[in-house]
DSSP file (Angstrom, degrees, kcal/mol; ACC not computed):
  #  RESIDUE AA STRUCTURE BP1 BP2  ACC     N-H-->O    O-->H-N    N-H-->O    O-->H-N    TCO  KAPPA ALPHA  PHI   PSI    X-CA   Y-CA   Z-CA
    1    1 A X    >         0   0    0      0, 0.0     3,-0.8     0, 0.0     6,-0.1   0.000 360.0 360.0 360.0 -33.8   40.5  -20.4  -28.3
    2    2 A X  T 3   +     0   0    0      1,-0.3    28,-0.1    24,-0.1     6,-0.0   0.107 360.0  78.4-110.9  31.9   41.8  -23.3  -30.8
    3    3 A X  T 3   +     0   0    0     27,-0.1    -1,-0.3    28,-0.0     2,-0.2   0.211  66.5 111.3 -93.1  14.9   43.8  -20.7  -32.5
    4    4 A X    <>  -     0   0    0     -3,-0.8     4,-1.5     1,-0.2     0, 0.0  -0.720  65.5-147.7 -91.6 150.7   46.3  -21.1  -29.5
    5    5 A X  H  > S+     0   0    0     -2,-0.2     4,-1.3     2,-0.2     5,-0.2   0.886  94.6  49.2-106.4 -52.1   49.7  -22.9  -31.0
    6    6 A X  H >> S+     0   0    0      1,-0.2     4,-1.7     2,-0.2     3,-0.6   0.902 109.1  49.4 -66.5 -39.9   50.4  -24.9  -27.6
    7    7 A X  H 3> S+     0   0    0      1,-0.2     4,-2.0     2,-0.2    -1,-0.2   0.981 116.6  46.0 -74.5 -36.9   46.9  -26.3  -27.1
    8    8 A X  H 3X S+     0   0    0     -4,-1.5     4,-1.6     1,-0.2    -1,-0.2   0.778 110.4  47.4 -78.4  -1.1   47.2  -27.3  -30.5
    9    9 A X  H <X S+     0   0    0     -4,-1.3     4,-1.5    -3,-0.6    -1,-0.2   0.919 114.0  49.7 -72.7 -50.8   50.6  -28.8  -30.4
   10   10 A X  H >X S+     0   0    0     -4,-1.7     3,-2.2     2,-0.2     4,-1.7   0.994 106.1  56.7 -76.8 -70.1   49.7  -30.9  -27.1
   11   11 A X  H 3X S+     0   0    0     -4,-2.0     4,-2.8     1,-0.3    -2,-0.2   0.857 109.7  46.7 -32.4 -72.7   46.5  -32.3  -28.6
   12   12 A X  H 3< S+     0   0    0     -4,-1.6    -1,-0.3     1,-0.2    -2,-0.2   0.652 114.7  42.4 -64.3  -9.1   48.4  -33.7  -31.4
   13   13 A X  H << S+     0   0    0     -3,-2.2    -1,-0.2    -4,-1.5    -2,-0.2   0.853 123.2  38.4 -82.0 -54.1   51.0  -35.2  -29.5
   14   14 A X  H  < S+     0   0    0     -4,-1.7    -2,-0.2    -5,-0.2    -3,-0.2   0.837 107.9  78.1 -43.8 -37.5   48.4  -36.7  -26.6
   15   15 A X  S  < S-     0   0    0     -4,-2.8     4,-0.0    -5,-0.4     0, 0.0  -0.625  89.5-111.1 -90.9 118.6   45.8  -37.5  -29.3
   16   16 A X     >  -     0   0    0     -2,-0.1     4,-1.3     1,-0.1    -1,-0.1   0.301  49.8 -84.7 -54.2-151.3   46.0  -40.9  -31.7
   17   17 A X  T  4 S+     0   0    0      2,-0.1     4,-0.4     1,-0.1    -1,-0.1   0.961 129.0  50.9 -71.5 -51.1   46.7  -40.4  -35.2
   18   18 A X  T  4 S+     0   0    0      2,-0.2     4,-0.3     1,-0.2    -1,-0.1   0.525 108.7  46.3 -57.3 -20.9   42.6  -39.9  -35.7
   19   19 A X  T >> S+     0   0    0      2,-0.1     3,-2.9     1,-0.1     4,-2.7   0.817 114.0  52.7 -89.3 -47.5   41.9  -37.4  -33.2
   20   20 A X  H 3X S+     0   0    0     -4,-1.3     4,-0.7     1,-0.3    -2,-0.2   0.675 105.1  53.0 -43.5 -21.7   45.1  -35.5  -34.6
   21   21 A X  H 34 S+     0   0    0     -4,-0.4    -1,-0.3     2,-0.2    -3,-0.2   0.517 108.9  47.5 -99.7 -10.1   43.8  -35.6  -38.1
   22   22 A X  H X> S+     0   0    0     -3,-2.9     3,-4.0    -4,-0.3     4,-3.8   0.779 112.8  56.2 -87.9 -72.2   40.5  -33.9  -36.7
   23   23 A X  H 3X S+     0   0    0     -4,-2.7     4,-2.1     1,-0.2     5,-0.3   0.993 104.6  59.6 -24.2 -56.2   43.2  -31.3  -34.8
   24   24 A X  H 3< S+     0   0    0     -4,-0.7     4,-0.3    -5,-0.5    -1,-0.2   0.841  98.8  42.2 -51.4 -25.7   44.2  -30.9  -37.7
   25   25 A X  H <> S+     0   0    0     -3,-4.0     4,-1.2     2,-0.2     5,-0.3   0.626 113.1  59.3-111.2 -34.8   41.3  -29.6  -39.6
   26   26 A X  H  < S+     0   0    0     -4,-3.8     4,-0.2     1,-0.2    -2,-0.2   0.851 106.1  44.6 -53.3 -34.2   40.7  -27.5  -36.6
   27   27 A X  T  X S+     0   0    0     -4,-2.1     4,-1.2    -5,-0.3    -2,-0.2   0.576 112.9  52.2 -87.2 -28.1   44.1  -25.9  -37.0
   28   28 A X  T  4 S+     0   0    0     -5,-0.3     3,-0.2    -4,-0.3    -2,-0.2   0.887 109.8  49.4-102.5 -50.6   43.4  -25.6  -41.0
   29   29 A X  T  < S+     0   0    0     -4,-1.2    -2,-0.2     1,-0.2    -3,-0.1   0.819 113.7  51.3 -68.6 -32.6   39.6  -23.7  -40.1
   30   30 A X  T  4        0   0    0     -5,-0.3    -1,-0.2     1,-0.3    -2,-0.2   0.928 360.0 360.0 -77.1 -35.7   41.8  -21.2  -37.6
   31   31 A X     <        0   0    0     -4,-1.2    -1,-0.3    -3,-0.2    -2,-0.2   0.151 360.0 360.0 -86.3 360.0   43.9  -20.5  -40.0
């Protein structure tokens, strides 16, 4: 589910810099 490229694209644009840097490390763990 957070291996989808859109949801994670739209979080980090909606999301401040701090939620994005947590996205991020979500995106890093799917990967």
């Amino acid at each position: 589910m957070c291996c989808s490229s859109s949801y994670v694209v739209m979080v980090h644009v909606y999301l401040p810099c701090g939620f994005a840097a947590s996205s991020f490390f979500i995106l890093t763990k799917c990967f």
